[in-house]
gemmi code that builds the backbone of each chain (N, CA, C; Angstrom):
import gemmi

chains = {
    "A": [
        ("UNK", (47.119, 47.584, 140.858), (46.394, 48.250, 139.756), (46.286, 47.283, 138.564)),
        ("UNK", (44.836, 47.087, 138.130), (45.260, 46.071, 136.635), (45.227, 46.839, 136.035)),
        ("UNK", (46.331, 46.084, 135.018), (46.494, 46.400, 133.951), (46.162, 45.553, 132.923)),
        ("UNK", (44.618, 45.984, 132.788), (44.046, 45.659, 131.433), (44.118, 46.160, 130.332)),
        ("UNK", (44.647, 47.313, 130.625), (44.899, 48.209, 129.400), (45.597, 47.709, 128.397)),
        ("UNK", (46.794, 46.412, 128.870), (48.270, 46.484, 128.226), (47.715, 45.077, 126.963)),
        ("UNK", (48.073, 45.137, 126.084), (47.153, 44.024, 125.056), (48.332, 43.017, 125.792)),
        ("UNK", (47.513, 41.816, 125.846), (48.041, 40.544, 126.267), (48.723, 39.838, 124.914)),
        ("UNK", (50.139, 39.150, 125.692), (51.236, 38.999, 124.821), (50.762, 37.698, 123.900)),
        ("UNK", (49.723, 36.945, 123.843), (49.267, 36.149, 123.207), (48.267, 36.723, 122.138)),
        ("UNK", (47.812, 37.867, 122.705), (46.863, 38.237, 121.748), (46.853, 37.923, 120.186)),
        ("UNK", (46.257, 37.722, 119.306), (46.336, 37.903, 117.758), (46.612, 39.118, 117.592)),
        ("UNK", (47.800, 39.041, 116.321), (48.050, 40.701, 116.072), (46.929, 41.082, 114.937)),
        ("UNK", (46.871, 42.433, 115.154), (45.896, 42.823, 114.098), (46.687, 43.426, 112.636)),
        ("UNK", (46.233, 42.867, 111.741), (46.245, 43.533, 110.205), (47.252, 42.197, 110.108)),
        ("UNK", (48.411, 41.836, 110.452), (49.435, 41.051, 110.232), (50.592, 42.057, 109.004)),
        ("UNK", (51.351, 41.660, 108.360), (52.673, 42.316, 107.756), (51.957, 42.690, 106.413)),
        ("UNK", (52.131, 43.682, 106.542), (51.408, 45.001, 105.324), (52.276, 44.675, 103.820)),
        ("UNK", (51.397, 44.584, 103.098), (51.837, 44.349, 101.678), (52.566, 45.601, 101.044)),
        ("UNK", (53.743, 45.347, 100.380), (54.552, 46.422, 100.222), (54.739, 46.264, 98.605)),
        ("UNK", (55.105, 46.834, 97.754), (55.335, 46.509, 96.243), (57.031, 46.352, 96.042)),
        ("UNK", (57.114, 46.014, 94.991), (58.716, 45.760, 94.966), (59.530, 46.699, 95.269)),
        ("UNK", (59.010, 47.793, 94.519), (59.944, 48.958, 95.528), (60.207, 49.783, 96.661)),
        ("UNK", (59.606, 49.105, 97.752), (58.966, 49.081, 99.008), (58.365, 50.066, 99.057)),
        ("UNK", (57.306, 50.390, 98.830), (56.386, 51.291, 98.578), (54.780, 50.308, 99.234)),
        ("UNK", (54.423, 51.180, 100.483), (53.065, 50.307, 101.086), (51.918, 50.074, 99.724)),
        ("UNK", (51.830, 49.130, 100.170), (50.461, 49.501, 99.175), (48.848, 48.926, 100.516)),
        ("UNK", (48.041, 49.857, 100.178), (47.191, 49.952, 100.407), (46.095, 49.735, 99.860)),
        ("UNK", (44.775, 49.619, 100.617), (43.351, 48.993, 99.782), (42.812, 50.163, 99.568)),
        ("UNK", (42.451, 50.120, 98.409), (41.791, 51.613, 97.802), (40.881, 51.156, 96.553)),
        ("UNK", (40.339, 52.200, 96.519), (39.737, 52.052, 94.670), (40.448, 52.937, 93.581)),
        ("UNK", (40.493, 52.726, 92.587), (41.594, 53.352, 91.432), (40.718, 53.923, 90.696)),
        ("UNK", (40.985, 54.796, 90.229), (39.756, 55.465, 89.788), (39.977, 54.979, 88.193)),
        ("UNK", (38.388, 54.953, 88.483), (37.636, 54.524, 87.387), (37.072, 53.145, 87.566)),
        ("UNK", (37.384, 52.398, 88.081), (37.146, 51.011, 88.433), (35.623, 51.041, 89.426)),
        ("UNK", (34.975, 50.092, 89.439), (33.615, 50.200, 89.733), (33.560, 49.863, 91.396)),
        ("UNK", (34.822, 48.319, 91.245), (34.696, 47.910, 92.512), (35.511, 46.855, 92.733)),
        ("UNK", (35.762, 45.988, 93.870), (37.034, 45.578, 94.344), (37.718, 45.937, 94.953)),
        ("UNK", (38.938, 45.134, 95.457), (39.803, 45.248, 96.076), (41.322, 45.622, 94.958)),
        ("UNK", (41.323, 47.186, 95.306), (42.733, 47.565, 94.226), (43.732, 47.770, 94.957)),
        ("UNK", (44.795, 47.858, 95.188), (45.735, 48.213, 95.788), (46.718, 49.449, 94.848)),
        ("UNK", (46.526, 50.721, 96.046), (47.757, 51.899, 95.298), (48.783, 51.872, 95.921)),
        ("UNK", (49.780, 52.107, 95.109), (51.031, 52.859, 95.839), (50.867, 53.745, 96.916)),
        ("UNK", (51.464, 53.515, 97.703), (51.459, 54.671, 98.855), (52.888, 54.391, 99.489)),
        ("UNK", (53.744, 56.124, 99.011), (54.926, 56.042, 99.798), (54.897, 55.814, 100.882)),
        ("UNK", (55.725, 54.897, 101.174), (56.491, 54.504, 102.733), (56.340, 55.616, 103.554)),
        ("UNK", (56.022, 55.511, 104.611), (56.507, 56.615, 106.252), (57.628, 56.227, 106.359)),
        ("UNK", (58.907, 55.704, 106.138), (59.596, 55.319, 106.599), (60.560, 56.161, 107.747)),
        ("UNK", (61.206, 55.929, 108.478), (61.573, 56.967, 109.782), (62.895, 57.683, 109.219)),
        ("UNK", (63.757, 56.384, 108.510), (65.044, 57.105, 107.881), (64.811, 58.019, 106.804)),
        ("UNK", (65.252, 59.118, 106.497), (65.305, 59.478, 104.989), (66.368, 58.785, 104.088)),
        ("UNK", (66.131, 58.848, 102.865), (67.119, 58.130, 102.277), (68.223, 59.248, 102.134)),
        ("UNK", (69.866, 58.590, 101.898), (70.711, 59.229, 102.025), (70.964, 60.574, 101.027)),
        ("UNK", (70.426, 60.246, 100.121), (70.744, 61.095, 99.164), (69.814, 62.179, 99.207)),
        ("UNK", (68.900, 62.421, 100.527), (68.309, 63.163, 100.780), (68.546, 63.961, 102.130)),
        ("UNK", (69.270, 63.633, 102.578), (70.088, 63.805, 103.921), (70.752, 65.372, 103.775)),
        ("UNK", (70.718, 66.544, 104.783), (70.811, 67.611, 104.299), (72.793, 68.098, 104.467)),
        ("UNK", (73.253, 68.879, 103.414), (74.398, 68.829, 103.869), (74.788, 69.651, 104.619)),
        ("UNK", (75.753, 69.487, 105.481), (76.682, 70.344, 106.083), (76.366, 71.905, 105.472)),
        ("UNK", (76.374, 73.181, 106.768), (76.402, 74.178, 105.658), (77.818, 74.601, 105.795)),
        ("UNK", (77.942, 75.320, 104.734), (79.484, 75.881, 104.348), (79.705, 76.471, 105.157)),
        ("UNK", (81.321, 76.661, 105.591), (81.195, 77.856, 106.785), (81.539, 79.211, 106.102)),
        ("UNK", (80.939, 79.785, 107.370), (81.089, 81.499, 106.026), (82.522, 82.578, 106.696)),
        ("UNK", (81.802, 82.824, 105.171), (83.494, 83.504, 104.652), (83.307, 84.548, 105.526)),
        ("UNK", (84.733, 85.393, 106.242), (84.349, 86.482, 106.788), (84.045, 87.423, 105.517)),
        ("UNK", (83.491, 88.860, 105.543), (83.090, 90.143, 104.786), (84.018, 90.583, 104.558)),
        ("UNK", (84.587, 90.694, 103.366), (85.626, 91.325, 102.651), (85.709, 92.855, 103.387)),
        ("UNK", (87.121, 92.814, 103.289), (87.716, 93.916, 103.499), (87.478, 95.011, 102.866)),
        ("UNK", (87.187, 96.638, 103.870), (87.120, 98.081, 102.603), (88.437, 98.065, 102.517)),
        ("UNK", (88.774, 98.473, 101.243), (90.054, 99.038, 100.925), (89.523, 100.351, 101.315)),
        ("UNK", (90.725, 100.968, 101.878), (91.070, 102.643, 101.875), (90.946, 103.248, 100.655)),
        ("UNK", (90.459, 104.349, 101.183), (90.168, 105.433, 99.843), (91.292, 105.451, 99.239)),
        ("UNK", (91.950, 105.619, 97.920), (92.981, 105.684, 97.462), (92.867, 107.362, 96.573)),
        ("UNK", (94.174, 107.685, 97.123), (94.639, 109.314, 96.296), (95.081, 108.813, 95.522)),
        ("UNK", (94.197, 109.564, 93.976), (94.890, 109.868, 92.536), (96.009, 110.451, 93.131)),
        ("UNK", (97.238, 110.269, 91.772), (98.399, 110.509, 92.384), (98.389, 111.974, 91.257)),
        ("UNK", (99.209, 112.894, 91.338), (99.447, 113.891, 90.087), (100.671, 113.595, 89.452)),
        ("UNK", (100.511, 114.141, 88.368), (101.437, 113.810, 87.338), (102.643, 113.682, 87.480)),
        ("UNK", (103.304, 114.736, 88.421), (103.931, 115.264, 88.874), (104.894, 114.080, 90.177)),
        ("UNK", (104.082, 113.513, 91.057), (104.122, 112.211, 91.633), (104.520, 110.899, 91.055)),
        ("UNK", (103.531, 110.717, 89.883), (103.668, 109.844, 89.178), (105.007, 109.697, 88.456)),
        ("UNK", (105.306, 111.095, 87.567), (106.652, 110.777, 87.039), (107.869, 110.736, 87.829)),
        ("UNK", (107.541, 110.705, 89.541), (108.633, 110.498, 90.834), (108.569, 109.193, 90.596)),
        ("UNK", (107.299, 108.758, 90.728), (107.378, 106.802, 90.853), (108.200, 106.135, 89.666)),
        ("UNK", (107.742, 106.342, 88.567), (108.322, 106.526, 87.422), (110.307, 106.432, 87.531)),
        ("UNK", (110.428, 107.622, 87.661), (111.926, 107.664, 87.929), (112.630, 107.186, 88.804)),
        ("UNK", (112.185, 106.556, 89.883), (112.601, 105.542, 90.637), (112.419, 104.450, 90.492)),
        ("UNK", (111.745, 103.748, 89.710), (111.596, 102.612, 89.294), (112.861, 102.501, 88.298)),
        ("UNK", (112.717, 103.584, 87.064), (113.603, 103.297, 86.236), (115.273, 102.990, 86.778)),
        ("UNK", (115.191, 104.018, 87.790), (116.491, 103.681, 88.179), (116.903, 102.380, 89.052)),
        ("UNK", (115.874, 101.246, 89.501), (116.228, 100.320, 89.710), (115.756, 100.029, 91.277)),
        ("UNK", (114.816, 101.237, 91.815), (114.387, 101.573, 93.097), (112.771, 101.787, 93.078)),
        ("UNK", (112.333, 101.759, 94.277), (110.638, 102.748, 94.022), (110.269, 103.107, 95.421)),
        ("UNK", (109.792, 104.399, 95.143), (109.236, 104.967, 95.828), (107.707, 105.222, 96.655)),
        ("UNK", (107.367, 104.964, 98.016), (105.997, 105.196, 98.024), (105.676, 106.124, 98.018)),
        ("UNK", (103.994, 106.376, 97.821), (103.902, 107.690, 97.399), (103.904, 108.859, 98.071)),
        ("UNK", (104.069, 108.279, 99.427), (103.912, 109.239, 100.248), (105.259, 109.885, 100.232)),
        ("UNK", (106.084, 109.472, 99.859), (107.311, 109.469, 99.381), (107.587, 110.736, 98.284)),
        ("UNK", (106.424, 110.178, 97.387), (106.761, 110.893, 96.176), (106.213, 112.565, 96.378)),
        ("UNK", (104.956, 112.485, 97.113), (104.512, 113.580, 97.517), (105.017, 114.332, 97.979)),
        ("UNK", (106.272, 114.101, 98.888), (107.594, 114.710, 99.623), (108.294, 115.019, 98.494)),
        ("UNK", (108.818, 114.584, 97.873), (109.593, 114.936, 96.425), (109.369, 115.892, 95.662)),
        ("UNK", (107.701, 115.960, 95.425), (107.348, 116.369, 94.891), (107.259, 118.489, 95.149)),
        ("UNK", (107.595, 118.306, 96.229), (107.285, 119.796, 96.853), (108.678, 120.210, 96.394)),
        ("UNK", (109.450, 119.587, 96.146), (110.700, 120.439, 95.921), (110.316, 121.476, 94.482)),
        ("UNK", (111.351, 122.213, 94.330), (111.271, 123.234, 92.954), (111.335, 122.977, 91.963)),
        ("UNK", (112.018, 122.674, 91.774), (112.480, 121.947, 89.705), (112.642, 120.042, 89.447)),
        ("UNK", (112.349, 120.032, 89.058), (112.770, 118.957, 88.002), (113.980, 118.091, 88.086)),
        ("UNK", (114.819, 118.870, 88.383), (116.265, 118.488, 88.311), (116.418, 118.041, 90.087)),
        ("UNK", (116.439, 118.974, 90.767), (116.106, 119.161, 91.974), (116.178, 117.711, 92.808)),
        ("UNK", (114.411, 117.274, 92.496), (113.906, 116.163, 92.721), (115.130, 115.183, 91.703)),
        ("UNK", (115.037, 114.998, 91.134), (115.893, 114.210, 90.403), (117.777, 114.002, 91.491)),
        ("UNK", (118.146, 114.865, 91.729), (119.140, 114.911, 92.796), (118.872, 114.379, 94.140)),
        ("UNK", (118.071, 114.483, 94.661), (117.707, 113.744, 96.049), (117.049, 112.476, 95.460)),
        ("UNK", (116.641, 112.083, 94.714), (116.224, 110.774, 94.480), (117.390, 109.674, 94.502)),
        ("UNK", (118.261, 110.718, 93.796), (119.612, 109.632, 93.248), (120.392, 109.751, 94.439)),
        ("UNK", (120.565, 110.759, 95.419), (121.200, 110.399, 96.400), (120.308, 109.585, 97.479)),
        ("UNK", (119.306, 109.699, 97.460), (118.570, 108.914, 98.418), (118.423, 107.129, 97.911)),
        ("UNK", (118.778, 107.120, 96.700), (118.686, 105.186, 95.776), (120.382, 105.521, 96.526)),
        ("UNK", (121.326, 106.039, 96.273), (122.714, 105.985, 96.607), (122.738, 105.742, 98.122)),
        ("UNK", (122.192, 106.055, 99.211), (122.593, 105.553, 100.544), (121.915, 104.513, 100.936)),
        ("UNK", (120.546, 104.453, 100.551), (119.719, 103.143, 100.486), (120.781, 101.961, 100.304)),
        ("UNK", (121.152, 102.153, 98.769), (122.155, 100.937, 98.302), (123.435, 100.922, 99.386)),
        ("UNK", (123.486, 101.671, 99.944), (125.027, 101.692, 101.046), (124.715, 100.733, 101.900)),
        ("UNK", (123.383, 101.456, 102.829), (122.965, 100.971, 104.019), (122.127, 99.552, 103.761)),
        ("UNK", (121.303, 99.407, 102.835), (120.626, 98.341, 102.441), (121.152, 97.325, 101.263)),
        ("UNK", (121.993, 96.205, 101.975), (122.585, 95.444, 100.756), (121.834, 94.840, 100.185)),
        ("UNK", (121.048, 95.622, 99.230), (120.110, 94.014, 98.884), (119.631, 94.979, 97.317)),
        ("UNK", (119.630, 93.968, 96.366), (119.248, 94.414, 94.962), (117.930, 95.319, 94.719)),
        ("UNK", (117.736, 96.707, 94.863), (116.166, 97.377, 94.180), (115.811, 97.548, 95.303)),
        ("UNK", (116.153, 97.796, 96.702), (115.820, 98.236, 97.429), (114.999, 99.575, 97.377)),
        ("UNK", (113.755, 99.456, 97.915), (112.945, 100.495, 98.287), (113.538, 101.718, 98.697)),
        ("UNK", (113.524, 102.935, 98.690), (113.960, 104.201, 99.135), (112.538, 104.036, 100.580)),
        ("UNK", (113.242, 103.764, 102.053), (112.452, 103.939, 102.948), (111.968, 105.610, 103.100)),
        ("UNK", (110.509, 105.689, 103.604), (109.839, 106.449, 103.787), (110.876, 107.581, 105.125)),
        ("UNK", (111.474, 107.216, 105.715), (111.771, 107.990, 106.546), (113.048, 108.689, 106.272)),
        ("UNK", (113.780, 108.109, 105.063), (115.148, 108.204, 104.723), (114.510, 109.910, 104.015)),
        ("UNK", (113.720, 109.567, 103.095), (113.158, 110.688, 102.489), (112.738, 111.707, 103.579)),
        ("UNK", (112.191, 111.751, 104.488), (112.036, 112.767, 105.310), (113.023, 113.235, 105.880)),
        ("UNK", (114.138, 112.413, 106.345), (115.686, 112.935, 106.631), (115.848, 113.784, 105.245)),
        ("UNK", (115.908, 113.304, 104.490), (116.529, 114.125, 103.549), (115.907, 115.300, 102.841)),
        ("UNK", (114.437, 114.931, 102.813), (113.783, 116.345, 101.902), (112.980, 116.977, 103.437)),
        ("UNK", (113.154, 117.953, 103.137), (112.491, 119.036, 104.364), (111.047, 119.257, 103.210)),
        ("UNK", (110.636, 119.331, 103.843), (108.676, 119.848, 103.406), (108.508, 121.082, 103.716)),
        ("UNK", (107.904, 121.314, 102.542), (107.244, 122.841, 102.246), (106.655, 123.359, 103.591)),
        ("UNK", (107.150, 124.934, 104.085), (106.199, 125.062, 105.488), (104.840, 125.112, 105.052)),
        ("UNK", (103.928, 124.800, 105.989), (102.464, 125.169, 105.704), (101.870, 126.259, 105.453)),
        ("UNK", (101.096, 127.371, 104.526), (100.853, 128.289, 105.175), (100.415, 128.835, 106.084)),
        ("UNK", (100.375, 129.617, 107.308), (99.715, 129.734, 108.144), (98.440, 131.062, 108.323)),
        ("UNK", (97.968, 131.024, 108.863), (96.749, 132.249, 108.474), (96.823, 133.654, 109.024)),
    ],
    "B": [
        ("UNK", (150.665, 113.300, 99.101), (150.526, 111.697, 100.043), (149.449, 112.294, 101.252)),
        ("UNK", (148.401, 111.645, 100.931), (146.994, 112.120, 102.280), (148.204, 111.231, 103.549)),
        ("UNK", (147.835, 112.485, 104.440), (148.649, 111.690, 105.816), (147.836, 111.057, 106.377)),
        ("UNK", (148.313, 109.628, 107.081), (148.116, 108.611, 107.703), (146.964, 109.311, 109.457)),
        ("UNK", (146.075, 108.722, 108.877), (145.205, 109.505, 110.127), (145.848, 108.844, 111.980)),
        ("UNK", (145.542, 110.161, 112.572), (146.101, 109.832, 113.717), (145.239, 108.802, 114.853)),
        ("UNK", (145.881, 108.524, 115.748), (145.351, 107.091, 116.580), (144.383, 107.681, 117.021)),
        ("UNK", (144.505, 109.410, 117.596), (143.444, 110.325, 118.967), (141.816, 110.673, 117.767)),
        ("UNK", (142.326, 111.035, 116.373), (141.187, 111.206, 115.611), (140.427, 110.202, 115.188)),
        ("UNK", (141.166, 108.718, 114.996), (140.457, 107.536, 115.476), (139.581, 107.187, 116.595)),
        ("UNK", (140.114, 107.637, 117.315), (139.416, 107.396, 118.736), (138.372, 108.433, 118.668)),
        ("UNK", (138.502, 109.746, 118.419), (137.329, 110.731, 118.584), (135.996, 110.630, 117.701)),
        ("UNK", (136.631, 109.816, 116.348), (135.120, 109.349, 115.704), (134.308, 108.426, 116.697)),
        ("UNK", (135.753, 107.524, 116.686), (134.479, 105.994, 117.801), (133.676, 106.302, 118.615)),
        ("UNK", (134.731, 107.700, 119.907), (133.885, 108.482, 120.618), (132.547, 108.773, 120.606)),
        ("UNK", (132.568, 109.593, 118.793), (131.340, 110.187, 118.414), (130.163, 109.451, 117.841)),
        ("UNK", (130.890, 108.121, 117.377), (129.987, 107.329, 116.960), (129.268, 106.799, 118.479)),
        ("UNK", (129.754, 106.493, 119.579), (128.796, 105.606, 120.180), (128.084, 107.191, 121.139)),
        ("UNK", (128.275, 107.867, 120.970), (127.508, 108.955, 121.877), (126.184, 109.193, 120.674)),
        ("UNK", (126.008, 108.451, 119.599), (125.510, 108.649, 118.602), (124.675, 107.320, 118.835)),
        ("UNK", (124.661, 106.656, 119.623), (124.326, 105.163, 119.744), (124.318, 104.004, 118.569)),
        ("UNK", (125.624, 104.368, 117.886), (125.973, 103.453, 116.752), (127.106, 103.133, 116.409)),
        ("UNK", (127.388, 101.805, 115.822), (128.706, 101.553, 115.971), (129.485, 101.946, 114.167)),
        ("UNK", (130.658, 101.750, 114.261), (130.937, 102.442, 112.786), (132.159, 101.013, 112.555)),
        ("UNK", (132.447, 100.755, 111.304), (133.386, 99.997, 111.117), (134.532, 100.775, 110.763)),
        ("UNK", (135.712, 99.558, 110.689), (137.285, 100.446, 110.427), (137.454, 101.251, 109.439)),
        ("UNK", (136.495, 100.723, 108.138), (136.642, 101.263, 106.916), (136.314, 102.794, 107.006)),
        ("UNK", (134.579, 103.022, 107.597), (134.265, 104.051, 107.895), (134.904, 105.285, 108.242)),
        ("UNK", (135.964, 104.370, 109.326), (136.496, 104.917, 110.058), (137.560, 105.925, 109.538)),
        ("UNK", (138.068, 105.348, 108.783), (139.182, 106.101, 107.741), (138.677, 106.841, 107.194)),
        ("UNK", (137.569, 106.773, 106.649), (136.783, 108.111, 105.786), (137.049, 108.965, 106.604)),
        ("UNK", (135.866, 108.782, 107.487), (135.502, 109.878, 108.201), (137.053, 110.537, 108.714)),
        ("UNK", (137.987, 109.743, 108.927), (139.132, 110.800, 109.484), (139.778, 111.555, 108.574)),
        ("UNK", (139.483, 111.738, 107.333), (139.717, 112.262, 106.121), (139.076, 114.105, 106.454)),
        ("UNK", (138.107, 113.792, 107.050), (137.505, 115.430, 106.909), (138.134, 116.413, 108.050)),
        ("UNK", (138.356, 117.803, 107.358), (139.472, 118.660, 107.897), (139.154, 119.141, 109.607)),
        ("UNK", (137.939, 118.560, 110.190), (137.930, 119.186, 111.171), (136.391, 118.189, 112.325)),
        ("UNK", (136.798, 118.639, 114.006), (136.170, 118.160, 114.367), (134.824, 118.318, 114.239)),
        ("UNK", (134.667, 119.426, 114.004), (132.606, 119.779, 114.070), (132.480, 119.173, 112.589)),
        ("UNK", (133.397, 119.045, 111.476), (132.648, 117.948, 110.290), (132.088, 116.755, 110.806)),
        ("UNK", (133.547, 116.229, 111.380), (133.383, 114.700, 112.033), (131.887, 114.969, 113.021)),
        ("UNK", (131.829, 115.448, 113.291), (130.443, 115.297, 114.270), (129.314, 115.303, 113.568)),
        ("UNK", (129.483, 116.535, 113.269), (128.300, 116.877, 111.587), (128.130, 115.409, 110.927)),
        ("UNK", (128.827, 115.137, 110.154), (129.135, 113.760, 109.367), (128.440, 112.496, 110.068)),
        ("UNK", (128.948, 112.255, 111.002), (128.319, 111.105, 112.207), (127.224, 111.229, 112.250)),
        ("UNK", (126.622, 112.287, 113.052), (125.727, 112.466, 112.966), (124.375, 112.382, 111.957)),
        ("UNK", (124.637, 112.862, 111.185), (123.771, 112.878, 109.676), (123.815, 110.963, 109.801)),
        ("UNK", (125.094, 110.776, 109.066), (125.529, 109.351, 109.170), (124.404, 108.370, 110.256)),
        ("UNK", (124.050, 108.877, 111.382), (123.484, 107.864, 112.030), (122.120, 108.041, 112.413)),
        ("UNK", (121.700, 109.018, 112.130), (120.019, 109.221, 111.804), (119.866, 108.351, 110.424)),
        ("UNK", (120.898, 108.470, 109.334), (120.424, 107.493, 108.169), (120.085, 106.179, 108.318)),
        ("UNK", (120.964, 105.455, 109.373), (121.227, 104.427, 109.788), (119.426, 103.495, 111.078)),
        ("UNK", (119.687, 105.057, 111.626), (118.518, 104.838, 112.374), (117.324, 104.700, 111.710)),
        ("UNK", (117.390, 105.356, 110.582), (116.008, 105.747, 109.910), (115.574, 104.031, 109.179)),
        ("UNK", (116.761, 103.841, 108.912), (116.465, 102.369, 108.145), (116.644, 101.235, 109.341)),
        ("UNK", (116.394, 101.368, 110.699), (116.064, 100.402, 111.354), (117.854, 100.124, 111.769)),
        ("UNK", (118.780, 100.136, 111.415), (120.641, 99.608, 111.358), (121.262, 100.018, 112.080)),
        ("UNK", (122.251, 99.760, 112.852), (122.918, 99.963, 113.988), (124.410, 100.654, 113.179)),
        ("UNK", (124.506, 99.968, 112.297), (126.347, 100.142, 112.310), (126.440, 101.127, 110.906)),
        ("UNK", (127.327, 102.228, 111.175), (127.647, 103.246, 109.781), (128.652, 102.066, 109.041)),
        ("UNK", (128.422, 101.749, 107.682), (129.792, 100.964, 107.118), (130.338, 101.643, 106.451)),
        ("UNK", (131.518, 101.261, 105.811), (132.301, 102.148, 104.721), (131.501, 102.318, 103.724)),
        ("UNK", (130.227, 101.571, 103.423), (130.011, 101.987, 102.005), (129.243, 103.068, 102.135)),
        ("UNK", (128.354, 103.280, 103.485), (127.492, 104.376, 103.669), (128.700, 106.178, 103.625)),
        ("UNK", (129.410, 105.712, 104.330), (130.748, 106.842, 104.620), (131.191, 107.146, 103.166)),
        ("UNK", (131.312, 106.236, 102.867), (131.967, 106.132, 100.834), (130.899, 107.543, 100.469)),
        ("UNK", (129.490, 106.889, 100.165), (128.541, 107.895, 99.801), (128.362, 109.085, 100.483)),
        ("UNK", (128.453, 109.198, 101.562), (128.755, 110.491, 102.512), (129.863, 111.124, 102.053)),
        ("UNK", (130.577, 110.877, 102.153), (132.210, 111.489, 101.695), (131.698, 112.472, 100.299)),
        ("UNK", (131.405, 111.724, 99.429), (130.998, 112.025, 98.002), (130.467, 113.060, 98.046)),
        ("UNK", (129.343, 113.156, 98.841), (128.377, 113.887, 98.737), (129.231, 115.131, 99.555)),
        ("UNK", (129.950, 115.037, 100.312), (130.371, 116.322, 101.083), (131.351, 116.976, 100.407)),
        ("UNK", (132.952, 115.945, 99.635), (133.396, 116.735, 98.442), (133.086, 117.547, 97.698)),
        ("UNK", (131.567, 116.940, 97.501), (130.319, 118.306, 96.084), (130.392, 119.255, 97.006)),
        ("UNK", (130.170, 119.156, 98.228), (129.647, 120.576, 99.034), (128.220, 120.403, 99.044)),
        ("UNK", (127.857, 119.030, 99.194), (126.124, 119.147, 99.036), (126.149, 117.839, 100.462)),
        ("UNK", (126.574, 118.096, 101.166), (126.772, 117.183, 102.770), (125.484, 116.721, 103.020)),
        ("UNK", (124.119, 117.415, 103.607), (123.084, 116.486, 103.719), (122.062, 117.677, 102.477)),
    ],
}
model = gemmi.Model(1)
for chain_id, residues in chains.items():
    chain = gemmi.Chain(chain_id)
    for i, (resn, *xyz) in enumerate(residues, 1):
        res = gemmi.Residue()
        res.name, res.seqid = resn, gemmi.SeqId(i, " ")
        for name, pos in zip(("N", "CA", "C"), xyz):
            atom = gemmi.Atom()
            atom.name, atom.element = name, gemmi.Element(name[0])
            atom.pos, atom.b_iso = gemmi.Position(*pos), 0.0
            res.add_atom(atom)
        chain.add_residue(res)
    model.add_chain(chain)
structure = gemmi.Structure()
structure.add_model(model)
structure.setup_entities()
């Protein structure tokens, strides 16, 4: 098969090495406007194949997972609150689910008595300074209101 | 003079402690043989080692028994 197609390696090259401006920017034969006639040469950005670096795209960030819902949170009643309250003061605290148990008892005083015995065996069983009154210690100890039933 | 607790009421707490699946120390041990009768001692243990359980703990110590004791002198036991 010839291959005439293929330009022969002697050939003359055509155009020869393209005039570039100092800031390598091609320049090309054009007319400039306004000029009548001649040979002007414009700027004409480079094709060049690389981009320049500072154009180079970055990395994308990796993504954050979607924040967490917090759980609905129960207002606490007053009543609760001054449980948390009094266990703190005394050097302990209570959760609230805790306090809500407490809270069903009758009086004032009452609650105030199982608190202090419940910070008192905590501190027995749990050697350790401000120990929490565990959630289950309180259910050993305070019985809950029956439910009503219908 | 509180009398010197006996060797068999020693033994019947330990008894009661491990049928309780918990162990009790010596100190404890003396408390608890302080109270006038066996169904306390059981009562007592008992209570005693659901507390124990409840907080994750294997062993009743004297200081838990200390506070037990206290509380049962008042007449306010659990």
């Amino acid at each position: 098969m010839p291959l005439s197609w293929l330009p022969k390696p002697d050939a003359p090259k055509t155009g020869g090495a393209k005039k570039r401006s100092a800031s390598g920017f091609l320049l090309k034969r054009g007319k400039a406007a306004g000029t009548k006639a001649g040979p002007v040469f414009i700027a004409v950005p480079s094709t060049a194949t690389t981009p320049p670096v500072a154009l180079a795209t970055p990395a994308p960030a990796p993504r954050r997972a979607p924040a967490r819902k917090r759980a609905a949170t129960t207002k606490l009643t007053e009543r609760e609150q001054s449980i948390i309250d009094y266990a703190r003061k005394k050097g302990s605290s209570v959760s609230s689910k805790a306090a809500q148990l407490y809270g069903q008892s009758s009086s004032w005083e009452a609650i105030t008595n199982k608190i202090d015995k419940d910070i008192a065996i905590t501190k027995a069983v749990i050697t350790r300074k401000n120990a929490a009154i565990p959630f289950k210690l309180t259910q050993l100890t305070t019985k809950p209101k029956a439910k009503k039933t219908k | 003079m509180a009398t010197k607790p006996s060797k068999t009421t020693k033994a019947y707490i330990s008894k009661v402690a491990h049928d309780n699946d918990v162990r009790i120390t010596k100190e404890a041990k003396t408390l608890y043989a302080q109270l006038p009768d066996r169904a306390a001692v059981d009562d007592m243990i008992s209570h005693a080692s659901q507390l124990v359980k409840s907080m994750k703990r294997k062993v009743i110590t004297g200081q838990l028994a200390q506070v037990e004791m206290r509380h049962y002198s008042k007449g306010e036991a659990h």
